[in-house]
Structure formats: C-alpha cells, structure tokens
N, C-alpha and C positions, 0 to 999 in steps of 0.2 A: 308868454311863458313866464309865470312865476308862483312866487309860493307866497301865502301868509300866514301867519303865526301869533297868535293869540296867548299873552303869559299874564300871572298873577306874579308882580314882583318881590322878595324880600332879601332887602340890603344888610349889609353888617351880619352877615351867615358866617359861621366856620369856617365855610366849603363852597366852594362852588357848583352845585348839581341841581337837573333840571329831573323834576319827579312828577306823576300823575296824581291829582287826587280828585276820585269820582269825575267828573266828564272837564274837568280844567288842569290845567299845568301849571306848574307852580316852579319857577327858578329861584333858587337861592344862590346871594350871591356876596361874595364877603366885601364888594367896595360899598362905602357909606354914600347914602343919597347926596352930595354935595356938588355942586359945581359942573355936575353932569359926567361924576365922573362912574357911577355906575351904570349908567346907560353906556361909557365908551365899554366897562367891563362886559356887558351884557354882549355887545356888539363882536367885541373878542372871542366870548366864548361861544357864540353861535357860530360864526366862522370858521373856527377849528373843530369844532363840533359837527359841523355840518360842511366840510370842507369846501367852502366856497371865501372868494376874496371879501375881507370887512369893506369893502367902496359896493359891494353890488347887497348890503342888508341896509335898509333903510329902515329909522323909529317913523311911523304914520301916523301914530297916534299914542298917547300916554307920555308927554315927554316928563311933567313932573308928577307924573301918577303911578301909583304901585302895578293898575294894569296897562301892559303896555301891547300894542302891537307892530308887529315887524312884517317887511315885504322883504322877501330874497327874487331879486332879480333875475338872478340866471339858474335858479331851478324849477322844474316845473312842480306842479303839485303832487306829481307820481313821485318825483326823485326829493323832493320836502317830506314827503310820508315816509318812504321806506328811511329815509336816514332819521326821521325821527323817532319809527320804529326800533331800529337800533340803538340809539342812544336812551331809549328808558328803557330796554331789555338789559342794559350793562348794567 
C-alpha cells in the first residue's frame, strides 16, 4: 500500500501551493534550492497537506532536480487521490 507522486518543482515562490497545469503538477515553494533545504520544505508541506507523518514520504527520485518524485508509504493510491483531489480544489 502506497502512493506516488510525480511534481514539477519551483523554489523561491511567494507561497507555498501546489497547483495543476494541463496533465502535471506543479509545487511552488518559497524555500531556496540550497542544501536540501527545499526538499525538507517540500517534505513538510505534503505531510500536512496530505495528513500523513514526514518519516513515511520518501524523495525516489529528483533529489537535486526541479522534477521530483515522492512515495507516501502509508497511504494507498485511493486515499493519495482523494486528498490530492482536495487539496487543488482549495
């Protein structure tokens, strides 16, 4: 049981918000690419976003790349969809 999650990242945003455009997602995210500290950001904000603990979101891939991809461990891909259906409906 898990989810995956597929972003186009950009750092140094305003805001932190995660938006659709045409068949990709796209997070914006106000910490600067340095030291891995917007990946911890990223890691933050899907977590409370997606109300699951930051130790069960793993980066699989994209670590110093704008795309990155994420496994969330303990939710299934039913319960990865509907909460990601809700968080771009907000």
């Amino acid at each position: 049981m898990s989810f995956t999650l597929e972003l186009m990242v950009v750092p140094r945003s305003s805001i932190n918000k995660l938006i659709q455009e045409s068949n990709s997602l796209k997070l914006k995210i106000t910490a600067p690419p340095v030291d891995g500290e917007a990946n911890k950001e990223i890691i933050n904000f899907l977590a409370k976003s997606f109300s699951c603990p930051k130790t069960s979101i793993l980066l699989i891939s994209g670590f110093k790349s704008k795309k990155k991809k994420f496994l969330f461990e303990k939710l299934s891909p039913e319960q990865g969809q509907e909460a990601l259906n809700k968080l771009l409906n907000n």
